[in-house]
C-alpha positions as CSV (number, residue, x, y, z in Angstrom):
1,X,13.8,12.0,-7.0
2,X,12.5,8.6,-7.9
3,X,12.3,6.0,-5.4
4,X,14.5,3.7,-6.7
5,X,17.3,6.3,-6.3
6,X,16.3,7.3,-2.4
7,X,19.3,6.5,-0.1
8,X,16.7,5.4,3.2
9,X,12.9,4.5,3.6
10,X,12.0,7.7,5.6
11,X,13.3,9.6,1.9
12,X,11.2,6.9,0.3
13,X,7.8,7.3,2.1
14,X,6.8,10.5,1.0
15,X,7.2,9.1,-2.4
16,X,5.2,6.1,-1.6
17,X,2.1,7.5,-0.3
18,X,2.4,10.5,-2.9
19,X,1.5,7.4,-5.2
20,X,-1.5,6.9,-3.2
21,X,-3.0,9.7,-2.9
22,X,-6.7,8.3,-3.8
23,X,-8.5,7.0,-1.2
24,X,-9.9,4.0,-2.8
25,X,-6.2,2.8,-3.7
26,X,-5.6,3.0,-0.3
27,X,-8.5,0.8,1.2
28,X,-7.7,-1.5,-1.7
29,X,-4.4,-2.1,-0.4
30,X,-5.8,-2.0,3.1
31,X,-8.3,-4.7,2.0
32,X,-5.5,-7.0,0.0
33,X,-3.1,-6.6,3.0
34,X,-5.2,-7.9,5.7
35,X,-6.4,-10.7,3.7
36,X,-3.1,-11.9,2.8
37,X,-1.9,-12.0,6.2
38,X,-5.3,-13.8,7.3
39,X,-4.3,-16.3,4.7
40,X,-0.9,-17.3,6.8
41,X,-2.7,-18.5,9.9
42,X,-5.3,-19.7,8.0
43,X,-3.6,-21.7,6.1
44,X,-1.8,-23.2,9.2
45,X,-5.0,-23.7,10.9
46,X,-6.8,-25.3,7.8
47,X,-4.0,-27.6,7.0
48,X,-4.6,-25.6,3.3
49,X,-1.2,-24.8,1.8
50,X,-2.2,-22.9,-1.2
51,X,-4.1,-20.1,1.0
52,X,0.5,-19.8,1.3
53,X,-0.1,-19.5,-2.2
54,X,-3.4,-16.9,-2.3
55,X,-1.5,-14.6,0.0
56,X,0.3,-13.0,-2.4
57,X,-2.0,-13.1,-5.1
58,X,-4.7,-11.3,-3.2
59,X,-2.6,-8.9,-1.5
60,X,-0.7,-7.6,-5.0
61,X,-3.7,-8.3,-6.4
62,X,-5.8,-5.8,-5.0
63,X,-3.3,-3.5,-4.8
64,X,-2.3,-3.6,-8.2
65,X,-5.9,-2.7,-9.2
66,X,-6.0,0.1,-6.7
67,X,-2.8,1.4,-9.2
68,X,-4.2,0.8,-13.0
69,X,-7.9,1.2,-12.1
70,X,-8.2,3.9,-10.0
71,X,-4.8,6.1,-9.1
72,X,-4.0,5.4,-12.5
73,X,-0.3,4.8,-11.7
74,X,2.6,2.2,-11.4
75,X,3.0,0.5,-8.5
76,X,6.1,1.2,-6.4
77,X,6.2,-2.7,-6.1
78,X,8.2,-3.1,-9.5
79,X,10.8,-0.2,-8.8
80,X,11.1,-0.9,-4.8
81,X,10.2,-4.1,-4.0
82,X,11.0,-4.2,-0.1
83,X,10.6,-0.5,0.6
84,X,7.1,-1.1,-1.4
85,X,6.5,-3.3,1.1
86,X,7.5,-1.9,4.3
87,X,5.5,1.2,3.0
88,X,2.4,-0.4,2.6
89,X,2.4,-2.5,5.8
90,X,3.2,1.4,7.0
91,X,0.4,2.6,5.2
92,X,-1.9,-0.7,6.3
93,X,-1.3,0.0,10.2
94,X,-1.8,3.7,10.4
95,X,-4.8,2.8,8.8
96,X,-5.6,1.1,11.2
97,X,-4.7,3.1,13.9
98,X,-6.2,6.0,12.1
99,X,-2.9,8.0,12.5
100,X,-2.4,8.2,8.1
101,X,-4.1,11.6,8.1
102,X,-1.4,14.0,9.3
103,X,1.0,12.4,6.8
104,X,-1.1,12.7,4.0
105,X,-2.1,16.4,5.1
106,X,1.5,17.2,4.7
107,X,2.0,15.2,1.3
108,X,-0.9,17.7,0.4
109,X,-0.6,20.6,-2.7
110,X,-3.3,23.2,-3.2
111,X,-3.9,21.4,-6.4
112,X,-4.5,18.4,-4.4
113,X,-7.0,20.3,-2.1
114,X,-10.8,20.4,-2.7
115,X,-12.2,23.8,-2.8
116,X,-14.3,24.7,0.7
């Protein structure tokens, strides 16, 4: 199933972090998502409106190079735009948390796995 045909976002998350599967796509998105919500308050704070403007731009930003330069894939952003976005604040907070393991054990193949 592609994610633009899933009926919920539970159906759509395994999809979503199936297309991050690499661990340095991940970080960047970690990386992108926490400075773009820095940006908000900072902004607010600085009295700098186009930080309102940066968000954005870093957060897709990095994320986007986590998908051509290293996954070597197509974002979900351009397919699911609001479920790519729920997934990766998702993805971003278990992160954090350190709670993403488990899922990504279960998203795992033995052709994903690493030889012992």
């Amino acid at each position: 199933m592609t994610p633009a045909k899933c009926s919920s976002f539970e159906e759509f998350w395994p999809l979503y972090l199936g297309a991050h599967r690499n661990a340095g796509n991940r970080w960047l998105h970690f990386v992108g998502t926490v400075l773009a919500v820095l940006c908000l308050p900072a902004a607010i704070v600085l009295l700098e409106p186009w930080l309102l403007a940066a968000a954005p731009v870093i957060g897709y930003g990095l994320a986007w190079v986590g998908h051509f330069l290293v996954e070597g894939n197509r974002p979900e952003t351009f397919g699911s735009p609001a479920w790519s976005m729920r997934g990766n604040f998702r993805m971003t907070w278990r992160m954090l948390i350190g709670r993403l393991g488990p899922e990504l054990k279960r998203l795992e193949t033995p052709s994903d796995s690493v030889p012992s």
